[in-house]
C-alpha positions in Angstrom: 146.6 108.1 26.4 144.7 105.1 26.2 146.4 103.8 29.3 145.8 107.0 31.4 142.0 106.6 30.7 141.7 103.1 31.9 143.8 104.0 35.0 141.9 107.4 35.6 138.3 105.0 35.6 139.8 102.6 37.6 141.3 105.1 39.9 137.3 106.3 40.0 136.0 103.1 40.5 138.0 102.0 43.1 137.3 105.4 45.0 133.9 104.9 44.9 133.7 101.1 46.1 136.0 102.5 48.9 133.4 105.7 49.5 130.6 103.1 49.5 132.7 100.4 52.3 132.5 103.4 54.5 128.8 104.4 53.6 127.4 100.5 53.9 129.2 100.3 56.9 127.5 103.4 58.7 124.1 102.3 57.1 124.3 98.8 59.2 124.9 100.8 62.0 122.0 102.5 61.5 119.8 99.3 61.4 121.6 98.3 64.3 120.3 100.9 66.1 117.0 101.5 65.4 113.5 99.6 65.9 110.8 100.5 63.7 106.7 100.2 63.6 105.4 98.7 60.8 101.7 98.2 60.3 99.7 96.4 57.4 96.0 97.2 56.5 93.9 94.7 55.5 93.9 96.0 52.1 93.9 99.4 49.9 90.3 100.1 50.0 89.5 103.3 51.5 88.3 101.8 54.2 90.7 99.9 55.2 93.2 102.3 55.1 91.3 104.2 57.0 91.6 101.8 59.7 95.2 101.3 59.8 95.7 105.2 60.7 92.9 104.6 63.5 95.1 101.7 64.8 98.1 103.8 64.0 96.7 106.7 66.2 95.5 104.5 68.8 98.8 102.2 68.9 100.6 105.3 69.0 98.9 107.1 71.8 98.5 103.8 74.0 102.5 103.0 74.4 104.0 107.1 74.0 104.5 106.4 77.9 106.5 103.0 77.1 108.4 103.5 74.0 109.3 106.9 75.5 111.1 106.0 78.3 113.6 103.1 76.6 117.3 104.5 76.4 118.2 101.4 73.5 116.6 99.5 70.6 117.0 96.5 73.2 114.7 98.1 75.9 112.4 99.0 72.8 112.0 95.7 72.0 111.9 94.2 75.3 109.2 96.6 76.3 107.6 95.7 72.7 108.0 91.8 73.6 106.5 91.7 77.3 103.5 94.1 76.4 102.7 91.9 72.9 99.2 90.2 74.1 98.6 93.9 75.5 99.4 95.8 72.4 97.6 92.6 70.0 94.5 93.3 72.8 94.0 96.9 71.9 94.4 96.8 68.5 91.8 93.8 68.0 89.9 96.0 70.5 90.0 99.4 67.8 89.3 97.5 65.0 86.4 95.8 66.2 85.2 99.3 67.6 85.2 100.6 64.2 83.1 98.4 63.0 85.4 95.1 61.3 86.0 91.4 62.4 89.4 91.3 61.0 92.2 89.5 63.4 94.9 91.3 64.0 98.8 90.0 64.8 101.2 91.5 66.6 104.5 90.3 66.3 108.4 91.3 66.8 110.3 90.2 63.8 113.4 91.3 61.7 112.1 92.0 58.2 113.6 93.8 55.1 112.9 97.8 54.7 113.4 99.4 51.5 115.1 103.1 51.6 112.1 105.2 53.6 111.5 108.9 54.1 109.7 110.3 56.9 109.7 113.7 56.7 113.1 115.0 57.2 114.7 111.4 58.2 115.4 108.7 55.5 116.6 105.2 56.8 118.5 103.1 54.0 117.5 100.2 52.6 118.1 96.7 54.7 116.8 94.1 57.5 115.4 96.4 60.7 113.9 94.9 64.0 110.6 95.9 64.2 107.2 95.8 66.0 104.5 94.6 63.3 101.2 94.7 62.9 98.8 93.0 60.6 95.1 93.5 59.9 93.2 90.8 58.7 95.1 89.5 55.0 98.3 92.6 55.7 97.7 93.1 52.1 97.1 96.9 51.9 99.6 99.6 51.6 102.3 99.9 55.3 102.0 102.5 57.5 105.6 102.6 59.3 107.5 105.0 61.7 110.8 104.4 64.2 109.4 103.5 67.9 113.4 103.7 68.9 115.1 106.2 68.7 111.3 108.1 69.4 110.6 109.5 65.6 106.5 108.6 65.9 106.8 111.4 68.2 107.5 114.3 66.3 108.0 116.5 69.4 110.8 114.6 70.7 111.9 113.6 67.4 115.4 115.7 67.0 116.7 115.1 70.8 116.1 111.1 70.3 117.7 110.7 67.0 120.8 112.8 68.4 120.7 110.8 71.9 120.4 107.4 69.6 123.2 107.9 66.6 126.4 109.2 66.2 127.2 112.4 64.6 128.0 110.2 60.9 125.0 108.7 60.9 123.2 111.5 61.9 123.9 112.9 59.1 123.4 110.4 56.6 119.9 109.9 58.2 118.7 113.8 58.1 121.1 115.6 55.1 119.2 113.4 51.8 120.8 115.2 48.9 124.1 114.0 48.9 123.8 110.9 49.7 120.7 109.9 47.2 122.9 107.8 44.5 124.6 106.5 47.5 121.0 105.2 49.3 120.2 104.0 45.7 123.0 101.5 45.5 122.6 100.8 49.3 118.8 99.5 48.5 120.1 97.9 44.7 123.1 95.8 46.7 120.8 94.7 49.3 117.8 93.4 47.5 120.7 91.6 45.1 121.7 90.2 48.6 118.2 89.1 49.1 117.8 87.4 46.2 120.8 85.3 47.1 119.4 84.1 50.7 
């Protein structure tokens, strides 16, 4: 009996290492595929969270024609990486509007993510491209969305994801419940991996 137990849990573990392979796999396909917006306030004042969703909303509105029109994360970030000084520019240009002296940085960089929700999508926890912005010290609360496939854009949200992803990933990114423990071990594994690099 004792023997049948220790096989049964080994049998169970081994089934779920071989789930997760599978899981992993699709969630690095994910990050392959998508580029994200990522902007920092200042800090977690009310103010100057304030004036990350006025940057938000003005960053947003200013490049719906650009980001609209790429067909891959690498014309995202293309588009993102010859319009930089542009995009820095206007930002600076909003923030001093409302009132604040705070430089602002606008960079493309590859950073870790933990697992995110936005709305109905969750993206799992790893390293994503992404176009970031920084107010003054960056030490407030993020503000972050997905500029590729176009998720900012909630009216072309479900016809971008489906152009972007395949039907797996689809899947993992809009159906949460099953997959919860899964995105759980997903974000534990990498930030063990972090600690390691």
């Amino acid at each position: 009996m004792r023997y049948l137990w220790k096989s049964f849990v080994c049998a169970l573990a081994l089934a779920c290492v071989l789930s997760m392979t599978g899981f992993y796999g699709a969630c690095e396909d994910i990050r392959q595929e998508v580029f994200r917006l990522h902007i920092m306030a200042n800090s977690d004042s009310e103010e100057d969270q304030r004036l990350k969703l006025l940057v938000r909303d003005a960053l947003l509105d200013y490049t719906a024609d650009l980001f609209c029109t790429c067909r891959s994360k690498q014309e995202s970030m293309q588009a993102a990486k010859a319009h930089i000084e542009e995009l820095q520019s206007y930002a600076e240009k909003i923030v001093r509007q409302s009132g604040y002296a705070y430089p602002v940085q606008v960079s493309v960089v590859n950073m870790p993510f933990t697992t995110r929700v936005y709305e109905d999508i969750t993206l799992p926890a790893g390293r994503y491209d992404a176009l970031r912005v920084v107010i003054g010290s960056g030490q407030g609360h993020n503000w972050w969305c997905v500029l590729y496939p176009a998720l900012c854009l909630p009216s072309v949200q479900k016809e971008a994801l489906s152009e972007a992803v395949s039907t797996g990933e689809e899947a993992i990114m809009t159906e949460q419940e099953p997959y919860a423990v899964k995105f759980l071990l997903v974000e534990w594994w990498e930030g063990l991996c972090s600690l390691f690099s």
